[in-house]
N, C-alpha and C positions, 0 to 999 in steps of 0.2 A: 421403442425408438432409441434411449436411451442405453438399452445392450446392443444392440446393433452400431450405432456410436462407437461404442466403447470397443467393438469386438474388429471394425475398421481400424482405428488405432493401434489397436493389440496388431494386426494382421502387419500393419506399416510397421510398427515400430521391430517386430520378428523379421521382416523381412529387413530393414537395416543390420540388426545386429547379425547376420546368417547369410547372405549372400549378395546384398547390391554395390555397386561401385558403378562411378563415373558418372554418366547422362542418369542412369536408372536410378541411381542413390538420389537426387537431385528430386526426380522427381517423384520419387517414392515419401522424400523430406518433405515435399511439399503438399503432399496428399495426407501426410501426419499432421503437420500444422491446419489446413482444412479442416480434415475431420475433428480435430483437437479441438479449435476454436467453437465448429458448430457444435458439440458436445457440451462444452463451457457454457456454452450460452443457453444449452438444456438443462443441463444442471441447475445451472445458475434461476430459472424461472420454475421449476419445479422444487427445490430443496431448498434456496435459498443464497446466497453468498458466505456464507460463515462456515459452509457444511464440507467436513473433510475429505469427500469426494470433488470439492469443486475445489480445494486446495491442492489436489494433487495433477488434475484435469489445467489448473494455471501452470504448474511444474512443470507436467510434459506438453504444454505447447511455448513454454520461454525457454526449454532446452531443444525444443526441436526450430524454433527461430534461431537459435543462437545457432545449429545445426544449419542452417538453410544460410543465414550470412556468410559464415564461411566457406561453404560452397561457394554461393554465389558470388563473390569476389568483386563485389559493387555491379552487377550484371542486373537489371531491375526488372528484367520479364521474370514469370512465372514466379511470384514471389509469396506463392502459399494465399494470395486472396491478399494482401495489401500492394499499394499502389507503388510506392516507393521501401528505400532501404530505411527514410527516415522514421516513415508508420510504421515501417516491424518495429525498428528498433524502439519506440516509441511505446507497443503495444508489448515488449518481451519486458521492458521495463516495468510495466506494470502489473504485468504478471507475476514476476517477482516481488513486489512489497507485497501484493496481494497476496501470495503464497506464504511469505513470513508474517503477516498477519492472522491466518487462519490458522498455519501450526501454530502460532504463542496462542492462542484459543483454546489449543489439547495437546498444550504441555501440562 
């Protein structure tokens, strides 16, 4: 399950970098942070919190949030699975200390 997660994300975030724009980048952003988050939360009960897979797995779903805010331009449907602009932001927030927590771990 876990490669397949992963291999989702790979797929979204290739298809950002290589061909989407407009409606399609939107929701192509939004299927990254999806699979991003359920991923996290696999890691997260299988390896544990600390583990530099789940460090990087917080990376790319608070830059794919920060990605999906600025698209979304305060517009609150299809918001990658949170309810509001304030939960993402709320949730990208903490994917970031989270993720400078587990690199100073393996620095």
């Amino acid at each position: 399950m876990l490669r397949l997660l992963r291999l989702f994300v790979e797929v979204c975030a290739f298809i950002l970098e290589n061909s989407a724009d407009g409606e399609e980048k939107e929701q192509v952003i939004c299927n990254f942070v999806g699979y991003g988050r359920t991923l996290l939360e696999v890691l997260i009960s299988y390896v544990g919190p600390d583990h530099v897979d789940v460090g990087r797995a917080r990376f790319d779903v608070a830059e794919g949030i920060t990605s999906l805010l600025s698209q979304k331009r305060g517009k609150l449907s299809g918001l990658g699975g949170f309810s509001n602009v304030v939960e993402a932001g709320k949730y990208e927030m903490v994917c970031r200390r989270e993720y400078e927590r587990v690199k100073k771990l393996y620095e």
